[in-house]
C-alpha positions in Angstrom: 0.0 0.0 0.0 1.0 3.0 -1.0 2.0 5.6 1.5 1.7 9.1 -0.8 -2.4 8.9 -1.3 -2.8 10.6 -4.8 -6.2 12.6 -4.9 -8.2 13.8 -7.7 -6.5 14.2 -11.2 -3.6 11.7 -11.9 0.1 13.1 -11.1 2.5 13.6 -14.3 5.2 11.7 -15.1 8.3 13.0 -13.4 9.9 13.9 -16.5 6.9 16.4 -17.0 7.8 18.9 -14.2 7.8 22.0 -15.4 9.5 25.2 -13.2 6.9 26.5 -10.6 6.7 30.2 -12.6 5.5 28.6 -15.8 3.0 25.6 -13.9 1.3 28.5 -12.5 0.8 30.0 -15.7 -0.2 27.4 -17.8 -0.6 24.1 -15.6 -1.8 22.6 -12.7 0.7 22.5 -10.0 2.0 19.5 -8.3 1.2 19.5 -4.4 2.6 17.5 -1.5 0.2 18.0 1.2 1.5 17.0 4.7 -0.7 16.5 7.7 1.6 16.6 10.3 -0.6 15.7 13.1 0.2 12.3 15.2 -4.0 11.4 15.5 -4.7 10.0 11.9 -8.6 10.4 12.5 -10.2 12.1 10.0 -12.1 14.1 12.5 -9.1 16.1 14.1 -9.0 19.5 13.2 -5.5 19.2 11.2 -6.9 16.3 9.1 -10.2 18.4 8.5 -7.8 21.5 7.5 -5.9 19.2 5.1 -8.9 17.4 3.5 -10.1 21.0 2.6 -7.2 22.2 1.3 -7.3 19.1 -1.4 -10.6 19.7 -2.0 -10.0 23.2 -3.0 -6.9 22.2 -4.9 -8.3 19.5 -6.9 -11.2 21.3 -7.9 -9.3 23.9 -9.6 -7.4 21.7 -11.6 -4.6 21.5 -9.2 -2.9 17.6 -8.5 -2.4 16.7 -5.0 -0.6 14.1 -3.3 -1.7 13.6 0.5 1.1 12.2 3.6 -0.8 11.2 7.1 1.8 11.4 9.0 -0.2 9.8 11.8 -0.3 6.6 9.7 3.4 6.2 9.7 6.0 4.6 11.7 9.3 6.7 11.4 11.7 7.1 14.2 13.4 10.2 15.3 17.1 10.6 13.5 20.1 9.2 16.2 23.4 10.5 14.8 25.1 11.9 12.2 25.6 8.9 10.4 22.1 8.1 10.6 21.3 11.5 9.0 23.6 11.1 5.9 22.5 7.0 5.7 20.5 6.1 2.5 16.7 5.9 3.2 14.9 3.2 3.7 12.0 2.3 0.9 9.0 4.2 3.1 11.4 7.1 3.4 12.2 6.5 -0.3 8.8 7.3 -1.6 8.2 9.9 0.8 11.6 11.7 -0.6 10.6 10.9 -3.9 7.0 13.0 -3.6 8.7 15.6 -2.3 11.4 15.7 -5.3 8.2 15.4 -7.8 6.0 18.5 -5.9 6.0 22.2 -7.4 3.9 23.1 -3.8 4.4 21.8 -0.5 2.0 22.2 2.2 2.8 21.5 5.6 -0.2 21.2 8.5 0.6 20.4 12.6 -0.6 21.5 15.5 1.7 23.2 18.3 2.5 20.9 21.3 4.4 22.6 24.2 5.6 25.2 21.8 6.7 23.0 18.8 5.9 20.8 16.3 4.8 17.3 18.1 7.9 14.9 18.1 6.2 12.3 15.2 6.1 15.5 12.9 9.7 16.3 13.7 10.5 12.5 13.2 9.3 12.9 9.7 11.0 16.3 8.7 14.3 15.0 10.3 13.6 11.4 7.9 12.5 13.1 4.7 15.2 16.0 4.9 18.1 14.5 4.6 21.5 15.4 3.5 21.5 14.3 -0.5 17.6 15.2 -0.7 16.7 18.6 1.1 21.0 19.6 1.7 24.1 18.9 0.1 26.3 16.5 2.1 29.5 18.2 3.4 32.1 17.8 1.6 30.1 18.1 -1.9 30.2 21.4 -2.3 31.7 25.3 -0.7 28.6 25.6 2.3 25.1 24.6 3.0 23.2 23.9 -0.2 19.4 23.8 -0.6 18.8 21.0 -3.1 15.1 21.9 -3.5 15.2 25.0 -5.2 12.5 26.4 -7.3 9.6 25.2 -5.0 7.0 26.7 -2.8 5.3 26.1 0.7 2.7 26.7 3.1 3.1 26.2 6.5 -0.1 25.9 8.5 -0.2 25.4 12.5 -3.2 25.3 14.9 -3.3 26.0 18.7 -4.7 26.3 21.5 -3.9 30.0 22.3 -4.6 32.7 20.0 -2.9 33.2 17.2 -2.0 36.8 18.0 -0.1 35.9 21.1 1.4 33.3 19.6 3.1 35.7 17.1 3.7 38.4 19.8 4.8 36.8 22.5 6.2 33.8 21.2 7.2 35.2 18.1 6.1 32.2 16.0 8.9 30.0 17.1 6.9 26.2 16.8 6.4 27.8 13.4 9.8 29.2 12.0 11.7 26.6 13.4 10.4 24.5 10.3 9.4 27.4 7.6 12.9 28.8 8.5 14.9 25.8 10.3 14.4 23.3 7.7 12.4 24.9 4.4 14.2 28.3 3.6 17.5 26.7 4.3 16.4 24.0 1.6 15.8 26.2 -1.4 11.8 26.7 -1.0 11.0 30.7 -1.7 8.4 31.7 -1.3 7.3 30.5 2.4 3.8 31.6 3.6 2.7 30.9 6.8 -0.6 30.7 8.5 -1.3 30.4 12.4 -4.9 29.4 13.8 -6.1 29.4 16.9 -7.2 29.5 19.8 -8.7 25.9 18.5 -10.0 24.3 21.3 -13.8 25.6 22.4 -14.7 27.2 19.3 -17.7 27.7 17.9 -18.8 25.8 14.7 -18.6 28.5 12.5 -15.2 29.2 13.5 -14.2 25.8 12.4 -15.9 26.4 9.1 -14.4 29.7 7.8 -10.9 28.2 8.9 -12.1 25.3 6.3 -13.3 27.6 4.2 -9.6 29.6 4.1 -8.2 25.9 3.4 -10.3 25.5 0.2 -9.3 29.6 -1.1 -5.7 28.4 -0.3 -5.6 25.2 -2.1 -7.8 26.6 -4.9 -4.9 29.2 -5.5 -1.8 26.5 -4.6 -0.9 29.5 -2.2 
């Protein structure tokens, strides 16, 4: 079974990438959406987000491939070594999606400040030196290898989103639009912060699904 869940129009051959300026122009763009939480039920607010965000997407044209992270098994990184190791065949096709996107979209909730540890597991797998950096020793610095994409970086919570910016000033959020996507090529970043999540009314939910749906309509 396939781990990358392809939704709605059929994704091109890999050879049929074209640069994100002219996809936008003239083709649908190729999205990896990522829903980072560590619950896999379709009824958690991050799942929800993501679903509507692919529905969006797909119905304007757009071809999306969908990563629960919540239905994987990877293991934090241990050392160095393991960083720079070759990937294993789940990690494999995960890399390989990511290689193939024009748009990445990233969704996670903030637990105790930060991006819950499965999340983290799966950035510090999928990011590896080779894929999302050059090794060292391959070339004169750090290296983004995935030039010439874009991302979204969404991230709910429990407090408001103001105060998250303010006082916190976005850390559980930069330390993956900054810490691991800007120094890997991706420009432009845009970020989004929800919350407070928890006790909100319905309609609250739905214009936040609503926002999803504009977003992925746009591949913003």
């Amino acid at each position: 079974m396939t781990l990358v869940k392809a939704l709605g129009r059929a994704w091109p051959e890999d050879g049929a990438r074209e640069t994100p300026m002219i996809a936008k122009a003239k083709t649908p763009r190729r999205i990896l959406l990522v829903n980072g939480h560590p619950d896999p039920r379709p009824d958690r607010l991050c799942s929800a987000l993501a679903s509507a965000y692919a529905e969006g997407a797909s119905a304007a044209g757009h071809v999306v491939r969908r990563v629960d992270v919540g239905a994987l098994d990877l293991r934090p990184v241990g050392s160095q070594a393991d960083f720079m190791a070759e990937a294993g065949p789940v990690v494999a096709e995960l890399q390989q999606a990511l290689r193939d996107s024009d748009h990445l979209v990233l969704i996670y909730p903030l637990w105790l400040g930060a991006p819950p540890a499965a999340f983290k597991a799966f950035l510090e797998q999928v990011f590896r030196y080779g894929v999302a950096l050059s090794a060292p020793g391959t070339g004169k610095g750090l290296k983004g290898l995935l030039v010439g994409r874009s991302a979204r970086v969404i991230v709910t919570m429990g407090m408001p989103a103001f105060i998250f910016r303010l006082v916190f000033f976005s850390h559980g959020l930069k330390c993956v639009s900054r810490g691991v996507l800007w120094i890997s090529g991706f420009r432009p970043i845009r970020e989004t912060a929800l919350g407070p999540t928890e006790g909100r009314d319905p309609g609250q939910r739905l214009q936040w699904l609503a926002q999803m749906r504009r977003l992925g309509a746009a591949a913003a």
